[in-house]
C-alpha positions as CSV (number, residue, x, y, z in Angstrom):
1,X,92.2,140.1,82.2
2,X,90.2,143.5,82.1
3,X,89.3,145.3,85.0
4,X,86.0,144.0,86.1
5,X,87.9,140.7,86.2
6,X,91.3,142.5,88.1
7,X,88.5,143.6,90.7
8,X,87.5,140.3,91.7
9,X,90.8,138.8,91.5
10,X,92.2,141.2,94.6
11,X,89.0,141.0,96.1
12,X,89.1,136.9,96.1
13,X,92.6,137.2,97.4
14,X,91.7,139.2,99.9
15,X,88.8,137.5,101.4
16,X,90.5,134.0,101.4
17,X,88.9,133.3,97.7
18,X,90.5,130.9,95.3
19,X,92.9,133.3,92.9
20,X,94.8,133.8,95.8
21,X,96.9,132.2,99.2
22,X,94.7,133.6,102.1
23,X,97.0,136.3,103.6
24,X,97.7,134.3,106.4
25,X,98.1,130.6,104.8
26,X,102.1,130.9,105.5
27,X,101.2,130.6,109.5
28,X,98.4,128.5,109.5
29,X,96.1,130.4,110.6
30,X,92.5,132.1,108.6
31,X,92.3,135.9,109.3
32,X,88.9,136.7,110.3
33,X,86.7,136.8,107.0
34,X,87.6,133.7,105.8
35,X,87.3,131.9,109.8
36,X,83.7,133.6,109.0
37,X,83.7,131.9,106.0
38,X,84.8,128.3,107.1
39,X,82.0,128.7,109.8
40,X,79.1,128.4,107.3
41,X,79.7,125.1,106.0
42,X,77.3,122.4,106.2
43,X,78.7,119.5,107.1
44,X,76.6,116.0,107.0
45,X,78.8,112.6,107.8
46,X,75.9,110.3,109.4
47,X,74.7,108.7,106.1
48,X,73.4,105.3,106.6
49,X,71.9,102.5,104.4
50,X,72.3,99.1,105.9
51,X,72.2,95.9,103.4
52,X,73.4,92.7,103.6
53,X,76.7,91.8,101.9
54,X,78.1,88.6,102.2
55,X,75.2,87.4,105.1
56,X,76.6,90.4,107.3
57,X,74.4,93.8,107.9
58,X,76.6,96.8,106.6
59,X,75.7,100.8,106.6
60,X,77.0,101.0,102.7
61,X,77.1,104.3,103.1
62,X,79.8,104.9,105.8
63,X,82.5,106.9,104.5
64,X,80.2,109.5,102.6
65,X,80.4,112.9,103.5
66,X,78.5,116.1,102.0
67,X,79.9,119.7,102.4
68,X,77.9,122.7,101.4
69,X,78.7,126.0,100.9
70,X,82.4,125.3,100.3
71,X,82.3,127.2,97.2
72,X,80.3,130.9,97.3
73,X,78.3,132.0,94.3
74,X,81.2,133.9,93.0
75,X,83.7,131.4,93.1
76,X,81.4,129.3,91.7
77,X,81.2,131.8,88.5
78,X,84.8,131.9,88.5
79,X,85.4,127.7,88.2
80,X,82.6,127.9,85.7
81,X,83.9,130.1,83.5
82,X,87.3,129.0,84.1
83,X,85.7,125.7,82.9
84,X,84.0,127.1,79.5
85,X,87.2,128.6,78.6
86,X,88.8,125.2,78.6
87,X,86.3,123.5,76.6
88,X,86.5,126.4,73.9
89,X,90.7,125.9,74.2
90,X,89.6,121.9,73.4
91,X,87.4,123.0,70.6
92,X,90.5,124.6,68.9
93,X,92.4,121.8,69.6
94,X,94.9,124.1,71.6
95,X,94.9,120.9,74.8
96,X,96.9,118.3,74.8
97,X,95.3,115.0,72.6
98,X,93.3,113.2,75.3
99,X,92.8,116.0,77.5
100,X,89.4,117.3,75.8
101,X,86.8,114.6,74.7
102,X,83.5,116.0,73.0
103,X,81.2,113.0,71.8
104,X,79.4,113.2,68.6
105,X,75.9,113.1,69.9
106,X,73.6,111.1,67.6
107,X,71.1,110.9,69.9
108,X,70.0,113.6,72.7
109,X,71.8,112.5,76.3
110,X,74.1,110.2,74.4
111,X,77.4,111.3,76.3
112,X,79.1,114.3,77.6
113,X,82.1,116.4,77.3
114,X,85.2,115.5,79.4
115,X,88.4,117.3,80.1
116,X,91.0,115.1,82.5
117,X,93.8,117.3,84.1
118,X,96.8,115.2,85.4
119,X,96.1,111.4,83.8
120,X,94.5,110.2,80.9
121,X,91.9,107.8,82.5
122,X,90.1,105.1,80.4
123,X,86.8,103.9,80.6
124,X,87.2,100.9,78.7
125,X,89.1,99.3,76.6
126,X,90.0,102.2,73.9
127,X,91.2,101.9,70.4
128,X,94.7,101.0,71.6
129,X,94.0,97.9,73.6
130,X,94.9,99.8,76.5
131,X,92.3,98.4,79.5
132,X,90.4,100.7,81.8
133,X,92.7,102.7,84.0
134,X,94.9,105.1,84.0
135,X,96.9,105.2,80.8
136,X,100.4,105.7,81.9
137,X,102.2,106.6,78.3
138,X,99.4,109.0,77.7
139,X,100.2,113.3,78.7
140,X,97.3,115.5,79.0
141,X,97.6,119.2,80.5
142,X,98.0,119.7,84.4
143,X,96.1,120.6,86.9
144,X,95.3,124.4,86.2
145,X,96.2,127.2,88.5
146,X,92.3,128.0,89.7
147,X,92.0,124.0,90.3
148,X,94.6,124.1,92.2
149,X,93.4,126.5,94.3
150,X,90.2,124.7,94.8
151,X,92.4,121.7,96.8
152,X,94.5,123.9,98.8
153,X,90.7,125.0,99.6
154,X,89.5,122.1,100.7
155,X,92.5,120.6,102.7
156,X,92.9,123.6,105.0
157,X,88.9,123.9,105.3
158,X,88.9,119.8,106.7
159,X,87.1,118.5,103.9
160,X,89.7,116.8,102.9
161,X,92.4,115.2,104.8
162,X,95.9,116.1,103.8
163,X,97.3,112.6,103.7
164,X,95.4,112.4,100.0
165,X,95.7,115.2,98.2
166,X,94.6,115.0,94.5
167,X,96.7,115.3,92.0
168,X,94.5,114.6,88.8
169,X,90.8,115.5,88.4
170,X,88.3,114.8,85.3
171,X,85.3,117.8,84.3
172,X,82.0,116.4,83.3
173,X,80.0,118.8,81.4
174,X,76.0,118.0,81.2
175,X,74.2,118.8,79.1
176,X,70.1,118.4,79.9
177,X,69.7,114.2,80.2
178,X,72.8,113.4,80.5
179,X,74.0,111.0,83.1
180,X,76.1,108.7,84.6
181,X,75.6,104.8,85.1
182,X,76.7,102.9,88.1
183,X,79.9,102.7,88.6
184,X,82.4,101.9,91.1
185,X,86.1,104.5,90.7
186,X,88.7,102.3,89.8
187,X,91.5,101.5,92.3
188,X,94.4,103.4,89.9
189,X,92.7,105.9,92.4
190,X,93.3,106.3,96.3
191,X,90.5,106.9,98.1
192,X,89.0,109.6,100.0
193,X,88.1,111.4,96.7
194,X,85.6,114.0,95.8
195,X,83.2,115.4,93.6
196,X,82.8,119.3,92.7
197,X,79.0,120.6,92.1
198,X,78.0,123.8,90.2
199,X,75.0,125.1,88.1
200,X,72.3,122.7,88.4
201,X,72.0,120.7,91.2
202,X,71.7,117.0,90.6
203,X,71.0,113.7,92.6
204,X,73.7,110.7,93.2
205,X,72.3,107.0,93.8
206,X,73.7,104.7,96.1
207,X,73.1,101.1,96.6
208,X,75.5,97.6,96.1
209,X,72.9,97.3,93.2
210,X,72.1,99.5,91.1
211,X,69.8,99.1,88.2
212,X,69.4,100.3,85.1
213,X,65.9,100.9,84.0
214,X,65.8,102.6,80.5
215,X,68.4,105.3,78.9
216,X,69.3,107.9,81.8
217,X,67.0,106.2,84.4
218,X,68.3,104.0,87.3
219,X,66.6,102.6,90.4
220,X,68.5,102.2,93.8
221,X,67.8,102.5,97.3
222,X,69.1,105.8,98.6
223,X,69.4,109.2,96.5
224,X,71.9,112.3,97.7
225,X,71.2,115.8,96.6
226,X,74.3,117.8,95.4
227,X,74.1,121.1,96.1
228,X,75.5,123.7,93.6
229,X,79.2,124.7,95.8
230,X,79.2,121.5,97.7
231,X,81.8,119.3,97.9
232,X,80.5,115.2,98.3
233,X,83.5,113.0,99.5
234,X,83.7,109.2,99.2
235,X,85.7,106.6,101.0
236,X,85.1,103.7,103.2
237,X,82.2,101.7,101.9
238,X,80.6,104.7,100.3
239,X,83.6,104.3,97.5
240,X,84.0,100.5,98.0
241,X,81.0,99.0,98.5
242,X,77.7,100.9,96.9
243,X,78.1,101.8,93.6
244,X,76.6,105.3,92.5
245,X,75.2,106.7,89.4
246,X,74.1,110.7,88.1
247,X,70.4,110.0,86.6
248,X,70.2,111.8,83.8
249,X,70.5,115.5,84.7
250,X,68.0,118.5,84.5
251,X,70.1,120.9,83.2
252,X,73.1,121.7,82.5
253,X,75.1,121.0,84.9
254,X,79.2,120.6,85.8
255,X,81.4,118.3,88.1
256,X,84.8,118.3,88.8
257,X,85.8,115.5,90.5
258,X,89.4,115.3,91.8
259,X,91.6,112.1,93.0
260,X,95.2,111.5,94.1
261,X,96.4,108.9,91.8
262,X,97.8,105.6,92.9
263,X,102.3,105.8,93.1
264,X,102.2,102.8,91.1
265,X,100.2,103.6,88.5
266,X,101.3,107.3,87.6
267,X,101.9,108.5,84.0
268,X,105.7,107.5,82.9
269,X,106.6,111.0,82.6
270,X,104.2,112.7,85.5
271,X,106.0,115.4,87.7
272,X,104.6,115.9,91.9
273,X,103.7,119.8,91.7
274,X,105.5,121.3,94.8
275,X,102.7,123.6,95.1
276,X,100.6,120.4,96.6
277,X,103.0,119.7,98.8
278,X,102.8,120.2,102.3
279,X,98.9,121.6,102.6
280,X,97.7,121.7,106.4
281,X,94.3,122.1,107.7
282,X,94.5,125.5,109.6
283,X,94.9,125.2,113.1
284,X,90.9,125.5,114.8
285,X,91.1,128.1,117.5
286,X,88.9,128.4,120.2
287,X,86.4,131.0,118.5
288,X,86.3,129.1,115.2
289,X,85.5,126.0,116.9
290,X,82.2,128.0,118.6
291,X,81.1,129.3,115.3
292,X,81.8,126.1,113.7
293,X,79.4,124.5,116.1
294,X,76.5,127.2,115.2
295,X,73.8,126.0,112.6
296,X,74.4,127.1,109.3
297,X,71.7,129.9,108.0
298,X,68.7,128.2,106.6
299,X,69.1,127.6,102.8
300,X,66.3,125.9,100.9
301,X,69.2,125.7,97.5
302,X,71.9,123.7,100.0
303,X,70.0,121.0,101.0
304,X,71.5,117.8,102.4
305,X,69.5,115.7,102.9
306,X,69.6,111.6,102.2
307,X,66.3,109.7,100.9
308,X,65.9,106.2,100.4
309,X,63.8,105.8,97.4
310,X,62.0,102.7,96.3
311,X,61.0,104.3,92.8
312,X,63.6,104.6,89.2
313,X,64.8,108.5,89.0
314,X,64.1,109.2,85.6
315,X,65.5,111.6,82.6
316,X,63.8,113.4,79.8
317,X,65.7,111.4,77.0
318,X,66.6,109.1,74.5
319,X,70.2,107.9,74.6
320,X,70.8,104.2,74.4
321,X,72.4,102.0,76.7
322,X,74.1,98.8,75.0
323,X,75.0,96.3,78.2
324,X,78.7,95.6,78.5
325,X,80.6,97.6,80.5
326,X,80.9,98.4,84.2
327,X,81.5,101.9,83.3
328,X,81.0,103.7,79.9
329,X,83.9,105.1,78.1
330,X,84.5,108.5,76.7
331,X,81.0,109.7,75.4
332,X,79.2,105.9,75.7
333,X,76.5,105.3,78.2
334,X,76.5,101.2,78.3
335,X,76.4,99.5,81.5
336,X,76.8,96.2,82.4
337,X,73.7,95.0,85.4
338,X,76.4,93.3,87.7
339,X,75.0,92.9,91.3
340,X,78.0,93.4,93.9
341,X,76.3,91.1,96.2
342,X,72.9,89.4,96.8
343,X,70.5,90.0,99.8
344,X,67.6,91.7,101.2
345,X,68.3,95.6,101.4
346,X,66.6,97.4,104.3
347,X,65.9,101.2,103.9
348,X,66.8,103.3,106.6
């Protein structure tokens, strides 16, 4: 670590940041920086789409939440960089086997790198003939120190609630056109879980039926903007019900999306980490509550707003989608068009 980087590691600790336990974690309380902190972010749980599933009206969207600002710009350097000097570690082949995936991209968009801390995950069915899920003989590397940091973070900031804390999350890397098709997270997962923005920010559909249009363009009801720091949590029917999708990207752009694995579906030889044990949400004193309840500074770059949109988002590429699966596996984009349910959607 050289000195510009020793500087912003004490200063991090000190001001609640993520290479270090706010200085007063052990009593539950944040010193006054960090309360500060806490007090600017955006927080947006009203999302509402109603369709009909099953001949019943149902807001598919109730469960969503979107956090901004979690993350400032300079711990957002840090993850990011943190990040890059994993994927150069996979490069080398110095991670575990199935921790780093890089496609071979024959086409532009076709793929995009992963790296999965804490399970190996399938897609699909891989070369094994092990089905999509968590692949319980398979070790890749832990959750790293900085990640770690990032869901102490966001248990004792209330974004998420301490009865699920993850314990494996999977890095997307983008590159410009890249995407996601719609998917639903498999149930090897508990939910709430969430989803980590940073460089670029992105849109995420939402709809019980999503459709793909060409490569990297779907069509749905109701589009989310990410904001670059945010933190966008899913449960209820926003994780059950509507399946979401990343249109093909345009940038680069990096998730991290973590998840608390399912007891009975844990890797064979998977250890709990004590350090994830027992994280509260600080205690809200009087004063924090008052700030909390003050509107965040204007920001045009944190917006959180939720359109419905009647029109396919659409990406500058050429990948190719090949209709079989519900969710693509390692570097693949196919898609199978499987409606959840029928009915007449109404756009709130």
């Amino acid at each position: 670590m050289n000195s510009k980087q020793q500087s912003f590691h004490s200063s991090a600790t000190r001001n609640g940041g993520l290479s270090g336990v706010p200085s007063l974690a052990h009593n539950n309380l944040l010193d006054e920086q960090e309360r500060a902190r806490f007090a600017q972010i955006g927080r947006k749980k009203d999302f509402v789409h109603i369709e009909r599933i099953d001949g019943r009206a149902m807001n598919v969207l109730q469960g969503l939440e979107l956090h901004s600002r979690v993350f400032s710009p300079e711990e957002q350097k840090e993850i990011v960089d943190c990040v890059y000097r994993f994927q150069r570690m996979g490069q080398k082949g110095q991670l575990r086997a199935r921790t780093y995936s890089e496609p071979k991209k024959w086409m532009r968009g076709k793929g995009r790198v992963t790296i999965q801390f804490g399970c190996c995950y399938n897609y699909a069915v891989d070369k094994n003939g092990n089905p999509p899920g968590i692949v319980r003989n398979e070790e890749v590397d832990p959750l790293p120190p900085l990640f770690k940091q990032m869901i102490k973070r966001m248990v004792r900031w209330h974004v998420l609630p301490p009865t699920c804390v993850p314990n494996s999350c999977i890095v997307n890397i983008y590159d410009e056109g890249d995407c996601i098709p719609p998917h639903i997270d498999h149930h090897d997962f508990l939910r709430p879980f969430c989803t980590v923005s940073f460089l670029t920010e992105c849109n995420i559909l939402f709809g019980s039926n999503l459709k793909v249009v060409s490569a990297g363009e779907f069509a749905g009801p109701v589009s989310v903007p990410l904001p670059v720091g945010s933190v966008l949590i899913l449960n209820g029917n926003g994780a059950d019900v509507a399946k979401h999708c990343v249109p093909g990207v345009p940038a680069r752009r990096i998730s991290i999306t973590f998840r608390k694995m399912d007891d009975s579906k844990l890797p064979y030889r998977y250890a709990s980490d004590p350090e994830l044990t027992g994280i509260r949400p600080f205690a809200r004193s009087p004063i924090t509550k008052m700030l909390a309840q003050q509107p965040p500074p204007e920001n045009n770059n944190n917006n959180t707003r939720c359109e419905p949109i009647a029109v396919a988002v659409k990406a500058s590429n050429n990948s190719v989608f090949s209709k079989k699966d519900d969710f693509p596996p390692l570097g693949s984009l196919s898609i199978g068009n499987k409606p959840r349910a029928n009915g007449n959607v109404r756009r709130q």
